[in-house]
ZAGUMI-276512 format. One record per residue: residue in one letter; x, y, z of N, C-alpha, C in turn. Coordinates in steps of 0.05 Angstrom, whole numbers, plus 5000, padded with zeros to 4 digits. Layout:
<nodes>
aXYZXYZXYZ;...
</nodes>
This chain:
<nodes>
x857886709091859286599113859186779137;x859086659157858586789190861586999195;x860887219196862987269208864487119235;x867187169248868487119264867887249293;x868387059308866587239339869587359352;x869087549354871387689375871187919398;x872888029404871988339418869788139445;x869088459455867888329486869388359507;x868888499532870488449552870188209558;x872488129581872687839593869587899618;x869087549619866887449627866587639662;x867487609673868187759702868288099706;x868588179680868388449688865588519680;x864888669700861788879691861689069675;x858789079657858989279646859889609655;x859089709679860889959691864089879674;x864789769692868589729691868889719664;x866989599641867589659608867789849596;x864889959605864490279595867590379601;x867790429628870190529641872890559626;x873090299620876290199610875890259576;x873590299564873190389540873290699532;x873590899555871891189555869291179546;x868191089544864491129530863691329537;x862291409514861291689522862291959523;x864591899517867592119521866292319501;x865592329485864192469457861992599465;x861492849461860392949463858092949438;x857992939419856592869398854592649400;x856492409407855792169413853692209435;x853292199447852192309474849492449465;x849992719448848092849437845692609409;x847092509400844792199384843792009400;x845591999420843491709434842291899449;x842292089458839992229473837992389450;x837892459435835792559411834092259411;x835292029404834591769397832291719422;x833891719446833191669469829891809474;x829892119466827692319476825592259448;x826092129421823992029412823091779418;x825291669434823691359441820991469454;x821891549476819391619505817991779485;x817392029459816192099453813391859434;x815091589429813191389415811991239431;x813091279455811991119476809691219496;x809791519492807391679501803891609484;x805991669455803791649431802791349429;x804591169441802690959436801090859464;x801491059489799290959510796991119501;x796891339490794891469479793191369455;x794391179430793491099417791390899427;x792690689448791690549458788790629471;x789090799487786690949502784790989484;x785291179467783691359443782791129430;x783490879411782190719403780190479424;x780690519450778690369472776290559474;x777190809476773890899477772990959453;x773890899436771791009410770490729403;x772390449415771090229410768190239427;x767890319451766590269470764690409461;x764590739440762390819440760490809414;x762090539407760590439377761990669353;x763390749356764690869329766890829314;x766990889291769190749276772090769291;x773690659293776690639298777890889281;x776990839250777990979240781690809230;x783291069234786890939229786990799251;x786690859273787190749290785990469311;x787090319285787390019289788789899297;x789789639313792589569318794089469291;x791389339282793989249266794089409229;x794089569245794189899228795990019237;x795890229255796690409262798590329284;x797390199301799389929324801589859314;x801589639281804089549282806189749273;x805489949260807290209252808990319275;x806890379298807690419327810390179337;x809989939336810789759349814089749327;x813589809303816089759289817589999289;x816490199296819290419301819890419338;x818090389349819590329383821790039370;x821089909362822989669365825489789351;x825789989329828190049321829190209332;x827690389354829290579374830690499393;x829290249404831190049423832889949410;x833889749390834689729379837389919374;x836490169369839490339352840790429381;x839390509408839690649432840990299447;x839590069443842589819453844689839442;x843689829414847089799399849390019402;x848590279411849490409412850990509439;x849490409467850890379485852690109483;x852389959488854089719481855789709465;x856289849443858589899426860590109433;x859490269453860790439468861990359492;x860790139516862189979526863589779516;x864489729491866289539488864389209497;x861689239498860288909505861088809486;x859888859464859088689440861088589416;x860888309414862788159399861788309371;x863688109350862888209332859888139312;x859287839327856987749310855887829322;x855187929349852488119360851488299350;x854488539343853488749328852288709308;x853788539294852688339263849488269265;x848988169281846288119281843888349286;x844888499315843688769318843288949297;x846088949282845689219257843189129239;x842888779242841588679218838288739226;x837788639243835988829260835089129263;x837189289262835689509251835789659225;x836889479209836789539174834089439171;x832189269182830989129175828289279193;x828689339216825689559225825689819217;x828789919207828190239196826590239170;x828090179160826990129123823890039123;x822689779138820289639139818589929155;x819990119176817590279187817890549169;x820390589156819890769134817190719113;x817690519100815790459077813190399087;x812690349120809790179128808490499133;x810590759136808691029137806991079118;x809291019095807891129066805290999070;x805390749075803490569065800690549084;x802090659112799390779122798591109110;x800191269091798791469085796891469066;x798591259042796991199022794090969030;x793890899037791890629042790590649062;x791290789074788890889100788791169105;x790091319107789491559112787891689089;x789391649077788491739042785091719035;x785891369040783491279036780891379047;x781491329086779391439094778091729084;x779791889085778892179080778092269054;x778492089036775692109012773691899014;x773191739034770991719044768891829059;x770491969077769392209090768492369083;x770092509060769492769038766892609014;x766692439003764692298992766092258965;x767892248957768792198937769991928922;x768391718917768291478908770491558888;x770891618868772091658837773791638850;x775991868858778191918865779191758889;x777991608907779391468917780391148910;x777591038886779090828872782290888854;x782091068844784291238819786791208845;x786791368873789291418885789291078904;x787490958903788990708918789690508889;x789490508878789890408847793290408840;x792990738837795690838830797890788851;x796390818873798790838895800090568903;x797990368896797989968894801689978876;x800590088851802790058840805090138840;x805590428849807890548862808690508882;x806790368901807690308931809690008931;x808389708910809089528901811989618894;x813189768874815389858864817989888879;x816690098903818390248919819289928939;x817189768950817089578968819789338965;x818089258932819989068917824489158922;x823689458911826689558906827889658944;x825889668956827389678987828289379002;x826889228987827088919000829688848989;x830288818954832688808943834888958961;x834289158975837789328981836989209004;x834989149032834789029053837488789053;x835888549023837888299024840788299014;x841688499006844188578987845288669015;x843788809036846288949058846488829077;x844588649079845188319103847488219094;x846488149067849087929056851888129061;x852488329057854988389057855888469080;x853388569110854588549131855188319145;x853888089140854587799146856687769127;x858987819119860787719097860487519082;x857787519063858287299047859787389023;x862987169011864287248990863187328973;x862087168961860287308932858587548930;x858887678951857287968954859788138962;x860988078985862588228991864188358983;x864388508957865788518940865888828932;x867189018920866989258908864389378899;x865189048871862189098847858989108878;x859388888889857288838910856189138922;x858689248942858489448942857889768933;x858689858903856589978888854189898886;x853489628878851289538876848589618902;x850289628928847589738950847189928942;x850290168938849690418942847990518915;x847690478900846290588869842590398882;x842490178886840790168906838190308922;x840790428943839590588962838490828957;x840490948935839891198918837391168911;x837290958892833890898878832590968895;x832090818918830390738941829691078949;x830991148954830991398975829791528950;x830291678928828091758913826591718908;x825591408896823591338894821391388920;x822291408945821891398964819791678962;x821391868957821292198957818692268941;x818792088920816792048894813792018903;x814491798915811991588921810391838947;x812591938966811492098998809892268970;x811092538945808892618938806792578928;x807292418911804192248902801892238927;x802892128953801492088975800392378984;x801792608980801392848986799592938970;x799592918953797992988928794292948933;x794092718934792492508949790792618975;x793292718989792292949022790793119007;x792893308986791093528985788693558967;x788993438960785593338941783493258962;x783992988985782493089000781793329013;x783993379024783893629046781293839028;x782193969008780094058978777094048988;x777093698983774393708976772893619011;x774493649033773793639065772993889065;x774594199063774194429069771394499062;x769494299037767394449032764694309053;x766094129071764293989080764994079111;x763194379124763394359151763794269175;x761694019176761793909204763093619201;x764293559176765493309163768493439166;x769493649171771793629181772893789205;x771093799224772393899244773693679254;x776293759265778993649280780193459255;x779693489234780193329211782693529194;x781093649186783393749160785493959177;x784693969202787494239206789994099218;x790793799211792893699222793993569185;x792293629160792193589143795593679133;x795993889138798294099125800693949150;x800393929171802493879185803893519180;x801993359170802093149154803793239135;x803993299111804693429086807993479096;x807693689113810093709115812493689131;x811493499143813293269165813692939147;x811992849123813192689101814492819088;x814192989073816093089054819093209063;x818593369088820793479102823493139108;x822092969126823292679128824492599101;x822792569079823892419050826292689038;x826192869041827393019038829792969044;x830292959071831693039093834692709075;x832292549070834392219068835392239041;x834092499023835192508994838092579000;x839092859011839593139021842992889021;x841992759046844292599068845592419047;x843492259036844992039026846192198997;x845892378973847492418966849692668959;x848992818997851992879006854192739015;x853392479020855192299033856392209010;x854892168983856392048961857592238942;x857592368937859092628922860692838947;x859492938958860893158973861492989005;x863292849010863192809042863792969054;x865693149049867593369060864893489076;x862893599067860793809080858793789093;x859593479104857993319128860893359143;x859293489170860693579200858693409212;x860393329241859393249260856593329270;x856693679275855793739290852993769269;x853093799246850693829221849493569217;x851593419220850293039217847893069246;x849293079266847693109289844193209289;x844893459282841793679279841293549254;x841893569232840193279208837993119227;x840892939247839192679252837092769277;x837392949293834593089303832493149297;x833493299272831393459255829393259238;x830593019231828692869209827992599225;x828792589256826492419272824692609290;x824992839292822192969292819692979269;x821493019242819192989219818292709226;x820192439229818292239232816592259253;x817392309276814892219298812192469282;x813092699288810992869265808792719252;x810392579231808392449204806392319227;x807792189242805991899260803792069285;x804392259289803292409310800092539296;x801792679265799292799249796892579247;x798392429242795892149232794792159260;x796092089284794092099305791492229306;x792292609308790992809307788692729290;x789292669269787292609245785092429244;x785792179257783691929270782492029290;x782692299309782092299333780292509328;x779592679300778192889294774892769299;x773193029309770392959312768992869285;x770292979257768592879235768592659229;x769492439237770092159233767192019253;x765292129264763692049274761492059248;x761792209225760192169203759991819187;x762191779200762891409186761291279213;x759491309223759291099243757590889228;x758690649234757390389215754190389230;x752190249215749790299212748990079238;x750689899240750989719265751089799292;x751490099292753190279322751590379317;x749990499318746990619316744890579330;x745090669355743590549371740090639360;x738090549361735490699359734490879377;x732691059384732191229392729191209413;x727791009397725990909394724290679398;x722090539403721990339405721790189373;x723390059373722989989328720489729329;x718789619355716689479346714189629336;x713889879347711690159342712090309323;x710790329302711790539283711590859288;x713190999278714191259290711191399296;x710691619315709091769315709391989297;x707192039277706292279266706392529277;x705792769261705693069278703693159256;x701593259278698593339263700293579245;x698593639221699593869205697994139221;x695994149244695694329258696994349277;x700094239279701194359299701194239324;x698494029334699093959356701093689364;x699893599391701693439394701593189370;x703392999373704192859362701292649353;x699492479341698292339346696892209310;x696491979305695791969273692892109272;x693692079238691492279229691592139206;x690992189188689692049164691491749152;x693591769163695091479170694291199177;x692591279192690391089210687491099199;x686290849188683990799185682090839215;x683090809232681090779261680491079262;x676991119264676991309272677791409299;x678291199310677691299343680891499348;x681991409329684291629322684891859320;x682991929301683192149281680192219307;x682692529321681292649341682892879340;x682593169355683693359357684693479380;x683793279401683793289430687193309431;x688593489438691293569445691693429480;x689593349494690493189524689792959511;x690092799488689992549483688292299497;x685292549509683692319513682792089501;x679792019513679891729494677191889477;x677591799454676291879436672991759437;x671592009428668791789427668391719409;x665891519409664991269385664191559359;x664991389342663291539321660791569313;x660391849306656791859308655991909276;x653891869269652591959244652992249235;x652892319202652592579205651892779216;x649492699215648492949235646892759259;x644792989284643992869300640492899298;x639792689290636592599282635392869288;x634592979274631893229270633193479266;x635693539284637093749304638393919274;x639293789255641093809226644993969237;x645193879266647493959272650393779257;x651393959255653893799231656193659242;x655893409246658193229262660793429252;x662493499269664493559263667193469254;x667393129277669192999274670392929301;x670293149323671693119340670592969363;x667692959356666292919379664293039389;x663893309374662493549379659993579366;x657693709366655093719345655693949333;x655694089314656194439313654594479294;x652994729291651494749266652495039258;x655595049262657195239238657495249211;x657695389195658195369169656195299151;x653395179161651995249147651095409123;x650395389099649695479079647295389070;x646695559055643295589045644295579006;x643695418990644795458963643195318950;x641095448930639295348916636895118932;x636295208935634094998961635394858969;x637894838972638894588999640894689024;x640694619036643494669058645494459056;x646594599062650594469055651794619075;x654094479082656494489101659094639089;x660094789101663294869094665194709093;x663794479111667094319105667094199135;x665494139156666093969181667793659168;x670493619182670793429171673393289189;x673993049200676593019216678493109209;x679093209224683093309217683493099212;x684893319185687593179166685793039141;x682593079133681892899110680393199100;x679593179076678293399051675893359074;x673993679060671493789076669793599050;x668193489063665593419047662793439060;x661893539031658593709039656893469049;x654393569058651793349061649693499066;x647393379064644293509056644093469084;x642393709089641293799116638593619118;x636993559142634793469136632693669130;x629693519119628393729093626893909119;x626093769137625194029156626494249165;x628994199169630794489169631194749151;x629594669111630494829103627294919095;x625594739108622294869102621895109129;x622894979156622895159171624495469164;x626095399150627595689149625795799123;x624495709101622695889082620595979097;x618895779110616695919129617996169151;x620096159164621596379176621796649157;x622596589135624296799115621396969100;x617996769096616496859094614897059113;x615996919137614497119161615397419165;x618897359165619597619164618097859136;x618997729123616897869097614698029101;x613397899114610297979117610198209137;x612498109161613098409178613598559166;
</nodes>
């Protein structure tokens, strides 16, 4: 059943003259939370013109996004600004005396419902994307099926048992009888308890996860620069946060006495810095240069023209040009100014016994004399085996009639 509408200044007075006639603000404490509240709003509201930016140009230069997706990393963004506005309305307005009672009723319902949902959507960007990516990065197939597996199921758990205390604390701030009740009431708080450990549970598991990547990143140089050194400040801005909600919620239920004002206060400073933290690290982490190792095979621009197949590099060093690749001789040349090659000629040149070389040249180097014949060393185009060939027969009668003359001198 709806609660009853009441409270509210009358229709004609302004909010000033409410505040006024209410003292608002009179508190100094008070004052000190909606301004802590206040200086992480504008701190999520920085981080998300930056997210914004940072994921435009990495779109533009063909590389992965990475975490930083909207509807990734965006809606995480979008559901804790909405609970900061949220707690920083209700909180002036309850201080001016505006708000009836089903406003507040509705407002509070409102932010039971973005805290808890941007609590659990961290985990769930640590485990499932962060996690994930960075044993992709690191190359580790095994272990990242095993931690999104495990984490499926512990994350499911935690989700299920936050949704249960979500609908159990609507119903009893909307006064419905059959909840509203004592038993009802234990019933959130044993609940919340769960929740908030389980909670604590699940952030290590997720940590665990970090540092196994982080592990097997450190051995991979240029795969983690700007990557793993925001790794540790992750770690411990979740844990410090899950901590922080163990600590509160059960001093509040056993010891209230040793919750002060002024300790409630620095608590609630202290563990919405660990949150913006957790959300900041992940920034740092998507924004690292090693995440350019994921660029999809689609963002890849070519280098090259891809209708021409690549150019060769002679194994002598010169410029670039085919060599035994190419059936054409007119190819297979040694000319480093990449003239035009000449026609190919016969072994040798009719009478002369000069040894085609290959290049274009006549040379009668290398020559050998071996058992009555002449043979070659090896004239042969770059880049193919030397093969011999018979000199013509007047070349090697002229050289006996020579070799007899000397003799006789």
């Amino acid at each position: 059943m709806a609660p009853r509408r009441g409270g509210g200044g009358g229709s004609g007075s302004s909010v000033d003259n409410q505040c006024n006639r209410y003292g608002a603000f009179s508190s100094d404490i008070y004052k000190a939370q909606i301004g802590i509240a206040g200086g992480i709003l504008l701190l999520f509201l920085i981080l998300a013109c930056c997210t914004s930016s940072r994921s435009g140009n990495r779109k533009k230069a063909g590389q992965e996004k990475s975490i930083l997706r909207w509807y990734q990393y965006g809606i995480g963004l979008f559901l804790v600004i909405a609970w900061f506005i949220l707690l920083i309305v209700r909180a002036v307005l309850d201080q001016c005396g505006v708000l009836n009672s089903f406003d507040s009723t509705a407002i509070g319902t409102a932010m039971i419902v973005t805290q808890r949902l941007t609590e659990v959507y961290l985990l769930g960007l640590i485990l499932f994307v962060a996690v994930n990516r960075l044993f992709q990065l690191a190359g580790s197939t095994s272990l990242k099926r095993t931690m999104v597996v495990l984490g499926a199921i512990f994350f499911s758990i935690v989700f299920i048992l936050v949704l249960a205390w979500i609908i159990l604390a609507c119903l009893i701030i909307w006064g419905v009888e059959s909840v509203d009740t004592r038993s009802g009431g234990r019933a959130r708080d044993r609940l919340q308890q769960a929740y908030v450990v389980l909670y604590l549970l699940l952030a290590i598991f997720a940590v665990i996860g970090l540092v196994l990547a982080w592990i097997r990143l450190a051995k991979k140089t240029e795969r983690k620069q700007g990557v793993t050194g925001w790794i540790p400040v992750l770690i411990i801005c979740i844990l410090g946060f899950s901590f922080y909600n163990v600590i509160e919620l059960f001093l509040e239920a056993y010891d209230p006495r040793s919750l002060t004002a002024i300790g409630v206060t620095v608590g609630f400073g202290i563990s919405l810095l660990f949150f913006f933290g957790a959300f900041f690290s992940l920034f740092m982490i998507a924004s690292g240069r090693g995440w350019d190792f994921l660029r999809l095979p689609q963002d890849i621009q070519p280098e090259y023209n891809m209708g021409a197949p690549p150019p060769m590099t002679s194994p002598y060093a010169q410029s670039p040009y085919d060599t035994m690749q190419s059936p054409d001789a007119n190819k297979r040349m040694s000319y480093a100014s990449h003239g035009t090659a000449p026609a190919p000629a016969p072994p040798y040149m009719g009478g002369t016994g000069m040894a085609y070389s290959g290049n274009g040249v006549y040379e009668p180097q290398g020559q050998t004399y071996d058992n009555g014949r002449w043979a070659s060393s090896g004239y042969a185009p770059v880049g193919q085996a030397p093969t011999g060939y018979s000199a013509p027969i007047g070349a090697a009668s002229r050289d006996v009639e020579n070799s007899e003359l000397m003799g006789r001198r």
